[in-house]
C-alpha positions as CSV (number, residue, x, y, z in Angstrom):
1,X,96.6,114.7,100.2
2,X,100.4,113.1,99.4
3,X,100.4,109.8,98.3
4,X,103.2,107.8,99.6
5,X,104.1,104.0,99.3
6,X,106.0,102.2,101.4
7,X,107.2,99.3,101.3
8,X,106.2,98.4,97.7
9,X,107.2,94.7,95.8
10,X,106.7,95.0,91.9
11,X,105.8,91.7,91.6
12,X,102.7,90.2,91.9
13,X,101.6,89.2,95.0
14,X,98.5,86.7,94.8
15,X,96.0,85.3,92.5
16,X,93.2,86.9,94.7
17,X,93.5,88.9,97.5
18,X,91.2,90.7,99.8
19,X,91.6,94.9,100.0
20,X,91.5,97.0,103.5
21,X,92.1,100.9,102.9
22,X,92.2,102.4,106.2
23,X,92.1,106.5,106.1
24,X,92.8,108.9,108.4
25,X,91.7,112.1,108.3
26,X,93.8,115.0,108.3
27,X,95.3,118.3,106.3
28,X,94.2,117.5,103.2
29,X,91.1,115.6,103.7
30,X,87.9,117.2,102.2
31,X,85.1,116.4,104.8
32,X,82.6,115.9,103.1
33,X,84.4,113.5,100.9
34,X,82.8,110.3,99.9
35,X,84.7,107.0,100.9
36,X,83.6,105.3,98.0
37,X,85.6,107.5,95.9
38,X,88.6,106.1,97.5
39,X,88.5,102.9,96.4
40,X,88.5,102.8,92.6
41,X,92.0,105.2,91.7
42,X,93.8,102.5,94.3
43,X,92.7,99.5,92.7
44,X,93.6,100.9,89.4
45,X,96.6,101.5,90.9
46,X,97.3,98.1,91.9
47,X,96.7,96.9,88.5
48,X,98.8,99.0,86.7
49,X,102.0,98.9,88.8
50,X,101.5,95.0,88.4
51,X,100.8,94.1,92.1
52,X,97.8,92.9,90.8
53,X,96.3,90.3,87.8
54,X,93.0,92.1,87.5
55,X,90.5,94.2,89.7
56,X,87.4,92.4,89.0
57,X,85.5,90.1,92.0
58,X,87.3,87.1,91.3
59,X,90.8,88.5,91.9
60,X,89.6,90.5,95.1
61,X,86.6,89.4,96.5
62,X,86.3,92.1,98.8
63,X,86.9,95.5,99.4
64,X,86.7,97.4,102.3
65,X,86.9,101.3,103.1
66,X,87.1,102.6,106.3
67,X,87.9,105.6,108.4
68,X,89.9,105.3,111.7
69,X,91.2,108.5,113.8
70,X,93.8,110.6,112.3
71,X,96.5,112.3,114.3
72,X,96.1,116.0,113.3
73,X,98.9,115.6,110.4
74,X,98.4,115.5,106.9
75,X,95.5,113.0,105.3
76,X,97.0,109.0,104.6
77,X,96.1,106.3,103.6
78,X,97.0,102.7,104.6
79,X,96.7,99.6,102.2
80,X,96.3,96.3,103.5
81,X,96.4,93.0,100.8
82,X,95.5,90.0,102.0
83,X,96.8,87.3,100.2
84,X,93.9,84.8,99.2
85,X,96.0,81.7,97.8
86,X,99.6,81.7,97.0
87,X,101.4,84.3,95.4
């Protein structure tokens, strides 16, 4: 699977936010691959490229995972941040 970002600001972008990663299956895509595992690498992610104060539950309340329909193509994955509170 090829990781690509789109779109990317390197600042900060809220005090808390809420996390949606949307993946679609595809070339790439193990199937019996656990969605949980999904999670952690992009939230690590998100702290280390600053885009993020901290990963714990008071700086993103919640996380969700989910699997929508992919189109045949390679494996992606969308990242939505919901800004909490200004940032």
């Amino acid at each position: 699977m090829t990781a690509r970002v789109a779109g990317v600001r390197s600042a900060l972008i809220g005090d808390r936010v809420n996390i949606v990663i949307s993946v679609m299956p595809g070339k790439g895509w193990r199937k019996g691959r656990d969605l949980d595992n999904v999670a952690k690498p992009i939230l690590d992610w998100s702290v280390r490229s600053g885009l993020l104060i901290d990963d714990d539950w008071e700086h993103v309340p919640s996380v969700c995972v989910r699997m929508v329909a992919g189109n045949g193509g390679p494996a992606q994955v969308v990242v939505t941040y919901e800004v909490l509170n200004g940032g």
